[in-house]
N, C-alpha and C positions, 0 to 999 in steps of 0.2 A: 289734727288731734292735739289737746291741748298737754303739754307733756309736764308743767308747773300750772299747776291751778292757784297758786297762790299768786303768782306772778301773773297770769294768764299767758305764759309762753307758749309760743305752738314749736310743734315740730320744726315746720317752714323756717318758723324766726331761728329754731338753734342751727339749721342747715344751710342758712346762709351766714349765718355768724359765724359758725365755722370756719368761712371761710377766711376771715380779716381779723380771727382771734386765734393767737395759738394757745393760749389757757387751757385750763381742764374749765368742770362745768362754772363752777362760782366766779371766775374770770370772766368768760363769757356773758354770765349773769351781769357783772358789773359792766361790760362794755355796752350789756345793754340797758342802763338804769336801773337793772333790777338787783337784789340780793335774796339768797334762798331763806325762807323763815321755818319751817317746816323740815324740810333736807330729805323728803320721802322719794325726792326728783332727780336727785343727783348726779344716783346710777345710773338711770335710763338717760337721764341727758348726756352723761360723758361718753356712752357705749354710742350714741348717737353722734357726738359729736368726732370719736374715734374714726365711727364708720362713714362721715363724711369727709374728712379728712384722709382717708385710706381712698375712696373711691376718687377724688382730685389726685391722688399722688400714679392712681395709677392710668391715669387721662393723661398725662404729662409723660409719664412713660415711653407711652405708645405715642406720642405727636413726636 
């Protein structure tokens, strides 16, 4: 699902970005060439990027 359509960012691309970016979303944005123009994306991408980063921390836990 594409989560920035202006960007054409997908989900995928913010969930592994996740993982090599500690930023909120517009950091991430930049590490990925992109920047937000619009900013309609932001929330869903940070709550995304939140919950990918929550579910790595809690893989690490348990190993």
């Amino acid at each position: 699902m594409y989560i920035c359509i202006c960007n054409a960012i997908r989900e995928t691309d913010l969930r592994k970005a996740a993982l090599t970016s500690g930023g909120d979303a517009e950091a991430t944005y930049a590490m990925l060439g992109k920047r937000p123009n619009c900013g309609q994306c932001l929330v869903k991408a940070g709550k995304i990027l939140e919950q990918e980063r929550a579910l790595v921390s809690c893989e690490e836990v348990a190993v």
